[in-house]
N, CA, C and O atoms as a Tripos MOL2 file, in Angstrom:
@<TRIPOS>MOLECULE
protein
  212   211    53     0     0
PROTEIN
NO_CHARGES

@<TRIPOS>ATOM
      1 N          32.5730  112.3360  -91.5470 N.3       1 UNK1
      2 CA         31.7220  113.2890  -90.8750 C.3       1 UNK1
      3 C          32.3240  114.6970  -90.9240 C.2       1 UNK1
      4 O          31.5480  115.6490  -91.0160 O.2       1 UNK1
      5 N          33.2560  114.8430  -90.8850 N.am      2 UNK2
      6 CA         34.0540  116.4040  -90.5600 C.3       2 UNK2
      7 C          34.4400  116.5870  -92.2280 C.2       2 UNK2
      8 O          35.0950  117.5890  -92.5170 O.2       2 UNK2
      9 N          34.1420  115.8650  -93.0720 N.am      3 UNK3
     10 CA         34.2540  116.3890  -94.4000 C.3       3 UNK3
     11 C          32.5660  117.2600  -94.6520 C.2       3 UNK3
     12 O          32.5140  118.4170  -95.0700 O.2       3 UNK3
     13 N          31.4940  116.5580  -94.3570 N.am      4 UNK4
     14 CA         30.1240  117.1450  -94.2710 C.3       4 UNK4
     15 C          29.8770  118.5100  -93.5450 C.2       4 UNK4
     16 O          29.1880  119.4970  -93.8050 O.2       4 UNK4
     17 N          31.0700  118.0140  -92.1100 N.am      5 UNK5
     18 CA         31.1520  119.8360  -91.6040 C.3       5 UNK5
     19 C          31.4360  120.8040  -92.2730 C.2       5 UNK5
     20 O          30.7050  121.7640  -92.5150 O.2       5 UNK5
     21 N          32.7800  120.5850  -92.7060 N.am      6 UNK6
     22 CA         33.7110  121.3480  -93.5260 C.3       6 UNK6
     23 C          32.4100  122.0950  -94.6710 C.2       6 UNK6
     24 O          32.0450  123.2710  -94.6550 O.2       6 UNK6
     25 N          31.8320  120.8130  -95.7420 N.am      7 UNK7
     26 CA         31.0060  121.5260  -96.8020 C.3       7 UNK7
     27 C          29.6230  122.7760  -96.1130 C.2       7 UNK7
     28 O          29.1570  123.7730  -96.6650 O.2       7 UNK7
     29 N          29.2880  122.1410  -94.6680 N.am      8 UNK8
     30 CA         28.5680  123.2310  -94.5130 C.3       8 UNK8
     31 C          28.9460  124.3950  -93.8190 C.2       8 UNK8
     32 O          28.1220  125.3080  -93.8700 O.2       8 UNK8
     33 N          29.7410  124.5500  -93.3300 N.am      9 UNK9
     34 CA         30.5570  125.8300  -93.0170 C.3       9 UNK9
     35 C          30.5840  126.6320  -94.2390 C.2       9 UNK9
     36 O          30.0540  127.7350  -94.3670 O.2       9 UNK9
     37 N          31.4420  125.7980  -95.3960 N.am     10 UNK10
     38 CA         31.9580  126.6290  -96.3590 C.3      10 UNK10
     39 C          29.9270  127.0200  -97.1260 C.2      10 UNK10
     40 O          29.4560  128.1250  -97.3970 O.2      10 UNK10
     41 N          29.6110  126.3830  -97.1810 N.am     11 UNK11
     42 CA         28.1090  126.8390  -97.8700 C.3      11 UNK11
     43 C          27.9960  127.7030  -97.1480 C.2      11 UNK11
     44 O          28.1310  128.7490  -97.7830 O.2      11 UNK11
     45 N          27.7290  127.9670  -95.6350 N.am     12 UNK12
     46 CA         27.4430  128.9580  -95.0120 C.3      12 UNK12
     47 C          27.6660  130.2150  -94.9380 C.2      12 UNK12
     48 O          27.0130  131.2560  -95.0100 O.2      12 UNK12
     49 N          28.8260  129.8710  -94.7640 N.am     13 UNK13
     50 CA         29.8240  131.3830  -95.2610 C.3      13 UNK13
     51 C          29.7180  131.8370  -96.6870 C.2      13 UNK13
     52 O          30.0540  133.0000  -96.9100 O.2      13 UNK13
     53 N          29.2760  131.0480  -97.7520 N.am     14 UNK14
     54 CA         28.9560  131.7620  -98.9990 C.3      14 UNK14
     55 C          27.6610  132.2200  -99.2450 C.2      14 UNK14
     56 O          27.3750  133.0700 -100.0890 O.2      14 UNK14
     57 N          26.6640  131.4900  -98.2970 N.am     15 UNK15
     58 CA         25.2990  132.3230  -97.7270 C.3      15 UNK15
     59 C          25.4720  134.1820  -97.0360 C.2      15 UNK15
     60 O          24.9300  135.2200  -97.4160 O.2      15 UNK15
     61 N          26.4310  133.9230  -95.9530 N.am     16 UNK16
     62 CA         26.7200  135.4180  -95.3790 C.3      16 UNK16
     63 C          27.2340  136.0560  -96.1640 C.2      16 UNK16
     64 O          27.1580  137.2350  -95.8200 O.2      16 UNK16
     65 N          28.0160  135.8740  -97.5620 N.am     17 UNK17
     66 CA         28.8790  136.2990  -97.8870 C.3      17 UNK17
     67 C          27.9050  136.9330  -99.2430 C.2      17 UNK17
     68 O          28.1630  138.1110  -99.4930 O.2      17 UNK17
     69 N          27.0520  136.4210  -99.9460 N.am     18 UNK18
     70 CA         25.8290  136.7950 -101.1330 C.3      18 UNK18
     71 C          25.1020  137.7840 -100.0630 C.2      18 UNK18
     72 O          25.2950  138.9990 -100.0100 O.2      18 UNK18
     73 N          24.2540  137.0580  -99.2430 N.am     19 UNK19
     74 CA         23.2080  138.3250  -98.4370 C.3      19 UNK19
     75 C          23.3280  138.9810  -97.7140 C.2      19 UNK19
     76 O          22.3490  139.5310  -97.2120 O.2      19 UNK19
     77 N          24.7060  139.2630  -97.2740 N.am     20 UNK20
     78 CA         25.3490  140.6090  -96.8370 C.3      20 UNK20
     79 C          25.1570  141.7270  -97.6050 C.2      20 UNK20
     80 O          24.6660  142.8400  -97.4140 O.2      20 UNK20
     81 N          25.7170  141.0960  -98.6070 N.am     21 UNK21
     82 CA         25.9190  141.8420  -99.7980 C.3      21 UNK21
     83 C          24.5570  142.4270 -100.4930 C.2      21 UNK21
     84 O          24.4570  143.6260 -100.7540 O.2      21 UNK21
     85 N          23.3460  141.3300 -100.8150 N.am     22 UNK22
     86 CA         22.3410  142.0740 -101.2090 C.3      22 UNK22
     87 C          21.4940  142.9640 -100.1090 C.2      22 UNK22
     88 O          20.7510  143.8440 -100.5440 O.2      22 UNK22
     89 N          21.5890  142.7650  -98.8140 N.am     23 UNK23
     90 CA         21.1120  143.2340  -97.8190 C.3      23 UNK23
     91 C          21.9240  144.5770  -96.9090 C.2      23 UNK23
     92 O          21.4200  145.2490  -96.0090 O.2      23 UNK23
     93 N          23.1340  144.6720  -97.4070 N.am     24 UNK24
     94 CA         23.8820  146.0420  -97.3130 C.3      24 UNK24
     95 C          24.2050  145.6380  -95.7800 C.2      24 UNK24
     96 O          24.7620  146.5150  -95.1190 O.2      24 UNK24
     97 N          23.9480  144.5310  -95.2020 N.am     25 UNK25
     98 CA         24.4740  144.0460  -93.6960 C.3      25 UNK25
     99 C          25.7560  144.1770  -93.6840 C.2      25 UNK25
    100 O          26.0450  143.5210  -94.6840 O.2      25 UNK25
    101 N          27.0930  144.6960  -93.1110 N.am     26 UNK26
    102 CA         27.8080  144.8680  -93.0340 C.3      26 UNK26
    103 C          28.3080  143.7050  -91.8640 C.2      26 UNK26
    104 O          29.3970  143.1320  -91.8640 O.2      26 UNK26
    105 N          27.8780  143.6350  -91.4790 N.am     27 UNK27
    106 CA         27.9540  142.1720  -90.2170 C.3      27 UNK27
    107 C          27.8650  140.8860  -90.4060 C.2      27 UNK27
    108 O          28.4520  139.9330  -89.8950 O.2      27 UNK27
    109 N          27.0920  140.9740  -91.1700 N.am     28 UNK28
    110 CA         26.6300  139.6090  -92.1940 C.3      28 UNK28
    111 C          27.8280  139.4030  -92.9560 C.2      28 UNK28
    112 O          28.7590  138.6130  -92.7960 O.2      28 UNK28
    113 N          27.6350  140.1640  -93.7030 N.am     29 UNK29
    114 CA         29.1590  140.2390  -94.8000 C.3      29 UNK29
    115 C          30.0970  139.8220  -94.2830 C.2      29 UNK29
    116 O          30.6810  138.8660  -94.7950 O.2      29 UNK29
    117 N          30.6880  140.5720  -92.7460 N.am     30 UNK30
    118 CA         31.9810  140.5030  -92.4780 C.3      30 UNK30
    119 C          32.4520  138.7650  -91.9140 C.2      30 UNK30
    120 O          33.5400  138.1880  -91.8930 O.2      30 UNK30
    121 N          31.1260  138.3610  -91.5270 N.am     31 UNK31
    122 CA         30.7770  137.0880  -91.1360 C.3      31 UNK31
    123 C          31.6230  136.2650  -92.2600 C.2      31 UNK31
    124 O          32.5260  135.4510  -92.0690 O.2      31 UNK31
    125 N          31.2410  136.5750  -93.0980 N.am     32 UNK32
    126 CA         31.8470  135.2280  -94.0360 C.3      32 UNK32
    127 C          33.4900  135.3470  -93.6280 C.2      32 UNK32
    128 O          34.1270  134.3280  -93.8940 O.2      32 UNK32
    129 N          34.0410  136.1430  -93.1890 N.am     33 UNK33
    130 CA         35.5710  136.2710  -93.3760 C.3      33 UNK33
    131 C          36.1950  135.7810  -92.3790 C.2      33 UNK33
    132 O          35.6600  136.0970  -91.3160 O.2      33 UNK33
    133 N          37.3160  134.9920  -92.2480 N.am     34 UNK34
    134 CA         38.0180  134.9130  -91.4060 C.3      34 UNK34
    135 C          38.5950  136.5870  -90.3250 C.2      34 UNK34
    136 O          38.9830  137.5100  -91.0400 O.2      34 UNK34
    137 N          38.6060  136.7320  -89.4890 N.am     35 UNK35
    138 CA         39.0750  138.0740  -88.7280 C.3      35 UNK35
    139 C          40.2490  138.7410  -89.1900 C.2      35 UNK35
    140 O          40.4470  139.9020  -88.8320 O.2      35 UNK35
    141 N          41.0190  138.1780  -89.9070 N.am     36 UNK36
    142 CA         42.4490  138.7850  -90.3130 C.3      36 UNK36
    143 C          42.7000  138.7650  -91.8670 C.2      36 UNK36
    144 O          43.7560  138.7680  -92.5000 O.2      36 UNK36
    145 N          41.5660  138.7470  -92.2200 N.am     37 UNK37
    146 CA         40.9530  138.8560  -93.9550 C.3      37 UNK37
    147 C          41.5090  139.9910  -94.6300 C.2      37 UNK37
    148 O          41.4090  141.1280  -94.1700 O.2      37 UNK37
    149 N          42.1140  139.7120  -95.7430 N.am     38 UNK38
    150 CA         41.9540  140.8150  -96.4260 C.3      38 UNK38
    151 C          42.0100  141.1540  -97.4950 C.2      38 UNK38
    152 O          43.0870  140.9320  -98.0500 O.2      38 UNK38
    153 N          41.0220  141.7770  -98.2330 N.am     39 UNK39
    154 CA         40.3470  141.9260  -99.8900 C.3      39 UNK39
    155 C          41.1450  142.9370 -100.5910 C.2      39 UNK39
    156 O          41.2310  144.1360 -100.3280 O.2      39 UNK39
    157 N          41.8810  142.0740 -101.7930 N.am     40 UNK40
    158 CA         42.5280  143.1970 -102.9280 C.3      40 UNK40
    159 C          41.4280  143.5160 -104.2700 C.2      40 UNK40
    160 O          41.3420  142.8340 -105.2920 O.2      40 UNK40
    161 N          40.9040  144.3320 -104.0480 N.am     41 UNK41
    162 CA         40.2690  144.4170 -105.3050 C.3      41 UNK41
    163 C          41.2970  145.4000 -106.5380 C.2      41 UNK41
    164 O          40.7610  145.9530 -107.4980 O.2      41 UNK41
    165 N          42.5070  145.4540 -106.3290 N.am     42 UNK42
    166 CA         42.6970  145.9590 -107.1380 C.3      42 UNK42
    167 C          42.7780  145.8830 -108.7510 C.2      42 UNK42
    168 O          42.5790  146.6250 -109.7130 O.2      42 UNK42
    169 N          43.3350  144.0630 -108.3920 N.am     43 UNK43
    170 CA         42.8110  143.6390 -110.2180 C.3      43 UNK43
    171 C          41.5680  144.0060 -110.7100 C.2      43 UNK43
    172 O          41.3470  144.6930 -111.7080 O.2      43 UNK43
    173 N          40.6160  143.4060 -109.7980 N.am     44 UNK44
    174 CA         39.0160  143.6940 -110.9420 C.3      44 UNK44
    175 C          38.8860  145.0990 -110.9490 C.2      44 UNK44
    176 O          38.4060  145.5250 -112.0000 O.2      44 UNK44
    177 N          39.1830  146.0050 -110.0470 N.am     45 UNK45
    178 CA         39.1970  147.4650 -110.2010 C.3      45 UNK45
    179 C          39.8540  147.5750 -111.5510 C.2      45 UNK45
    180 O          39.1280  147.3560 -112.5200 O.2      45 UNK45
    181 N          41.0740  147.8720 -111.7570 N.am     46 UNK46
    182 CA         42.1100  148.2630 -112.9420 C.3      46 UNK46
    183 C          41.6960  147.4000 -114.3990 C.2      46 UNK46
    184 O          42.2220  147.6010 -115.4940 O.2      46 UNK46
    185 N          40.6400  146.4180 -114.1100 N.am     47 UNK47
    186 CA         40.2280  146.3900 -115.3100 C.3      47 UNK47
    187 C          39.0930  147.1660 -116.2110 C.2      47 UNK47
    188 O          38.9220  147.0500 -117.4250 O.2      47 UNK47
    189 N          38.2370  148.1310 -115.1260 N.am     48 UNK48
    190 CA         36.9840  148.7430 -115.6220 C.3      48 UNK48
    191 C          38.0570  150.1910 -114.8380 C.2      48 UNK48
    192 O          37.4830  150.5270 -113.8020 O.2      48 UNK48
    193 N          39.1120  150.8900 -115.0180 N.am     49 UNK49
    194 CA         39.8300  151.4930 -114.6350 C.3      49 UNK49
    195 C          39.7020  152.2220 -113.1740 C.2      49 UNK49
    196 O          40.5330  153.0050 -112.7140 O.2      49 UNK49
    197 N          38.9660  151.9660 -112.7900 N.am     50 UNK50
    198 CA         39.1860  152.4150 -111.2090 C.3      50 UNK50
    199 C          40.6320  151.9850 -110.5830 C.2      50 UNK50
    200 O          41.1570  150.8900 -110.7840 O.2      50 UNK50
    201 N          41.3660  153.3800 -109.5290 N.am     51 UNK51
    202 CA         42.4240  153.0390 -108.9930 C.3      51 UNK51
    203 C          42.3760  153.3580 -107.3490 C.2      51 UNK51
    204 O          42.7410  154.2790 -106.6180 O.2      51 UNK51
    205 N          41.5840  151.8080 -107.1650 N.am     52 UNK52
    206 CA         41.4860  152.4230 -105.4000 C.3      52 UNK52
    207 C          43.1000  152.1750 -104.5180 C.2      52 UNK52
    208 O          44.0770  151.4920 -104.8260 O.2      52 UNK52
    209 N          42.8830  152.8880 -103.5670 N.am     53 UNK53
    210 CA         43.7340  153.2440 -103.1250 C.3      53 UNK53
    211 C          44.6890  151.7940 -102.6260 C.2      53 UNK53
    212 O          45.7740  151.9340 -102.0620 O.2      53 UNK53
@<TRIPOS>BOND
     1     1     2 1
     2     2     3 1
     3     3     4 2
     4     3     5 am
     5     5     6 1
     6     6     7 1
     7     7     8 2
     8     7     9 am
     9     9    10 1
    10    10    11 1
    11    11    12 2
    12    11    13 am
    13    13    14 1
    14    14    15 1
    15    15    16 2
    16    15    17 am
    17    17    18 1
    18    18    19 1
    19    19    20 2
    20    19    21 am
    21    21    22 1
    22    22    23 1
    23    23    24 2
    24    23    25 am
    25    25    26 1
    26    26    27 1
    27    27    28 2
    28    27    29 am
    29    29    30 1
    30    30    31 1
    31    31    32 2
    32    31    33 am
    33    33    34 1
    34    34    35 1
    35    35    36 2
    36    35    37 am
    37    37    38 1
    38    38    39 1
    39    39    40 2
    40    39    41 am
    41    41    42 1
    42    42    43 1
    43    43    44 2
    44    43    45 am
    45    45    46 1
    46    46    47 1
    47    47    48 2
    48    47    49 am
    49    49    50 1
    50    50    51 1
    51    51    52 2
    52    51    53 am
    53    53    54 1
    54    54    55 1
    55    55    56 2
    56    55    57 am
    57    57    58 1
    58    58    59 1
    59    59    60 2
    60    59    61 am
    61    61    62 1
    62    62    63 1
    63    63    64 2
    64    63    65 am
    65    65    66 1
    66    66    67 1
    67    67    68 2
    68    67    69 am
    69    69    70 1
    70    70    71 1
    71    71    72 2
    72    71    73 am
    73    73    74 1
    74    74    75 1
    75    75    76 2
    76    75    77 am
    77    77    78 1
    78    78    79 1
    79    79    80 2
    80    79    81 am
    81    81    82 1
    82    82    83 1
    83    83    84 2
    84    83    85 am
    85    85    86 1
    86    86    87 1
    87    87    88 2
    88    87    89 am
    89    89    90 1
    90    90    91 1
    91    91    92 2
    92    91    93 am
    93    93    94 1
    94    94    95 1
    95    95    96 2
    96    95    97 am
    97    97    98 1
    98    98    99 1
    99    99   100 2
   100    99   101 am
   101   101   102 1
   102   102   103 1
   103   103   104 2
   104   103   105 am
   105   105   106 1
   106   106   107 1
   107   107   108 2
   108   107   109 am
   109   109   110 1
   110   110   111 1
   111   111   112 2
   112   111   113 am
   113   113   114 1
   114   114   115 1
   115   115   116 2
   116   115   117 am
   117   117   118 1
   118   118   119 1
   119   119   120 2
   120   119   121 am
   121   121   122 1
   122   122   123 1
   123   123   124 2
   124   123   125 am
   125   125   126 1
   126   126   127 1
   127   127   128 2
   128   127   129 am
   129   129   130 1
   130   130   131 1
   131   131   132 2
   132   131   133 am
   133   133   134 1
   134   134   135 1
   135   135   136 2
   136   135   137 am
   137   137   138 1
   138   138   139 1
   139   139   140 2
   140   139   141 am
   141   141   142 1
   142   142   143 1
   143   143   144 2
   144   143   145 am
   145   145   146 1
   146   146   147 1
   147   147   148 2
   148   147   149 am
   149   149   150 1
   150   150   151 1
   151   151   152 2
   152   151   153 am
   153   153   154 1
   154   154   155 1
   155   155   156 2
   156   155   157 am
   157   157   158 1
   158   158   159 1
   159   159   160 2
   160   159   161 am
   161   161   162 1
   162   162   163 1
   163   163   164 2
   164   163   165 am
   165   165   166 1
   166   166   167 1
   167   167   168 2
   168   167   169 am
   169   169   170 1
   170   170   171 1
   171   171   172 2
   172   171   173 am
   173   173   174 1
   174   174   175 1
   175   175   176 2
   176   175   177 am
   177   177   178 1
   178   178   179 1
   179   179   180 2
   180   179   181 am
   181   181   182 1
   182   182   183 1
   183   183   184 2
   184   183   185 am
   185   185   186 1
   186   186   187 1
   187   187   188 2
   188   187   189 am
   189   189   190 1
   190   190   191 1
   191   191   192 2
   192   191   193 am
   193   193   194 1
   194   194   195 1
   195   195   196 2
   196   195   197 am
   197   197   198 1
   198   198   199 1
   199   199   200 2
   200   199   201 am
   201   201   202 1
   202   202   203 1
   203   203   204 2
   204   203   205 am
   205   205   206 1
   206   206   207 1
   207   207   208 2
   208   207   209 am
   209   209   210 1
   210   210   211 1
   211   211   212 2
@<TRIPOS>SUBSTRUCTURE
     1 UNK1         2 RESIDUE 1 A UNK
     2 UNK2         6 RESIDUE 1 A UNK
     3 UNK3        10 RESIDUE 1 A UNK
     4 UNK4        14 RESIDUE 1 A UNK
     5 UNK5        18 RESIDUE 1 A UNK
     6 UNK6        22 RESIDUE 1 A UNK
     7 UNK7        26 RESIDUE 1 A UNK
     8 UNK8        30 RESIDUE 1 A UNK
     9 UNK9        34 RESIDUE 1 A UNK
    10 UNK10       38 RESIDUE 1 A UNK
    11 UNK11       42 RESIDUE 1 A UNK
    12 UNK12       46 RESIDUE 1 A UNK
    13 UNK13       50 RESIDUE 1 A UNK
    14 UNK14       54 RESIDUE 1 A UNK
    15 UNK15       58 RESIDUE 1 A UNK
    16 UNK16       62 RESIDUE 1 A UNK
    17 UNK17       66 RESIDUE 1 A UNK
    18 UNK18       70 RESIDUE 1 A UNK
    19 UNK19       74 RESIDUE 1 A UNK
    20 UNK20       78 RESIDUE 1 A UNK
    21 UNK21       82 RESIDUE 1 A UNK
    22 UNK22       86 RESIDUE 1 A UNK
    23 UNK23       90 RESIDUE 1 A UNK
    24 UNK24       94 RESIDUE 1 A UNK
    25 UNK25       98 RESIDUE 1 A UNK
    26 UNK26      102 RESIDUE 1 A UNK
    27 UNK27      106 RESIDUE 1 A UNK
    28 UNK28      110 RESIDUE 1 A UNK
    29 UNK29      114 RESIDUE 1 A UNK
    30 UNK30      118 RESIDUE 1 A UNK
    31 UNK31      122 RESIDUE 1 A UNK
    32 UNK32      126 RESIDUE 1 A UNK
    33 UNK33      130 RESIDUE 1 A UNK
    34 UNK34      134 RESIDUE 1 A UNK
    35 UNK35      138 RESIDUE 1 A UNK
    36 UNK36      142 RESIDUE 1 A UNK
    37 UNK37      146 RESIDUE 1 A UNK
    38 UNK38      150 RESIDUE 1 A UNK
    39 UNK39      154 RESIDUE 1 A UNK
    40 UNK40      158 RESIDUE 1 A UNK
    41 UNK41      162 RESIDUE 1 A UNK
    42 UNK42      166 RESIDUE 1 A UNK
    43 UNK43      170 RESIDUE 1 A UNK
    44 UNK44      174 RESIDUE 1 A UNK
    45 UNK45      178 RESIDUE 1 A UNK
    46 UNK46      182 RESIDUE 1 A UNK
    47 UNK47      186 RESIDUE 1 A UNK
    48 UNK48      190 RESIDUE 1 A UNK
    49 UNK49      194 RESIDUE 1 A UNK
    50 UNK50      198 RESIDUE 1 A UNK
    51 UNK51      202 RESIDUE 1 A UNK
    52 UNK52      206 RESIDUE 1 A UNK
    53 UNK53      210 RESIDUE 1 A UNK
């Protein structure tokens, strides 16, 4: 049973995590993340040469 949880949590959060995104929800989005999250985009940046900070 808590393996079935587990899969729908994680579906869920990849639901908030797509239509945040197409919906510019910033709340939605942040939803998918654990609270102490935090995104390196610097690889996929430095490959189309962007150097964010």
């Amino acid at each position: 049973m808590a393996e079935l949880r587990d899969r729908a949590e994680i579906t869920d959060a990849l639901y908030r995590f797509g239509l945040g995104q197409d919906l510019q929800d910033k709340e939605l989005f942040a939803s998918a993340f654990a609270a102490d999250a935090e995104l390196d985009f610097r690889p996929a940046a430095a490959r189309w040469g962007a150097k964010p900070p």
